[in-house]
C-alpha positions, 0 to 999 in steps of 0.5 A: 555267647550272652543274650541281648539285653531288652530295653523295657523303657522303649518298648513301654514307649511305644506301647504308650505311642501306639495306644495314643494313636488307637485312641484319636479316632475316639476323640471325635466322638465326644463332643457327639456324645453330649449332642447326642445327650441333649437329643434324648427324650424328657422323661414322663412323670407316667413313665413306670421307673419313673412312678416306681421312684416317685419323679417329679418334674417339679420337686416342690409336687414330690413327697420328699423328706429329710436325707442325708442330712440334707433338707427337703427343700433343698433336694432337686436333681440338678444337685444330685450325685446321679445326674450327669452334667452341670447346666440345661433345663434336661439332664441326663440321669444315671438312674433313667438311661436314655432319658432327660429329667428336669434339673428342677425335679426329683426323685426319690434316688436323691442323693448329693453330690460329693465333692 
């Protein structure tokens, strides 16, 4: 007797298709995820992480030098690889979790962005 043969491409299909559909319900979520970013507080130049890392709302009041071949004067958060999205007064941060800082700040994590 021979053995059935299994067709590898169906069920990748409906691997695929099952997948898809687990994953709508997540779809409604992100467009809360960026609401919920712009609801986060500013983060405080008193703040202890923020004192750590020398942040400043304003980037011209930071004692900022020369890094990565970029100039001082040129370094701001809204240019820097950590910051997490393209436009607002307050952006989210990679480095300061739950909060916003200013797009016109720094600190002293700068880096540019890449790309």
């Amino acid at each position: 007797m021979s053995k059935p043969t299994v067709d590898t491409r169906r069920r990748r299909m409906l691997l695929g298709a099952a997948t898809a559909l687990a994953s709508l319900p997540l779809l409604r979520l992100m467009p809360e995820a960026h609401a919920a970013d712009e609801a986060l507080p500013h983060l405080a130049e008193d703040d202890p992480m923020a004192k750590a890392l020398k942040y400043h709302n304003d980037a011209a009041a930071a004692p900022r030098a020369d890094k990565s071949g970029v100039s001082a004067q040129e370094q701001f958060c809204h240019n820097c690889r950590f910051i997490k999205a393209d436009s607002g007064d307050w952006r989210p941060c990679q480095i300061f979790p739950g909060k916003t800082v200013n797009a016109n700040g720094w600190c002293s994590s700068w880096m540019p962005r890449t790309g």
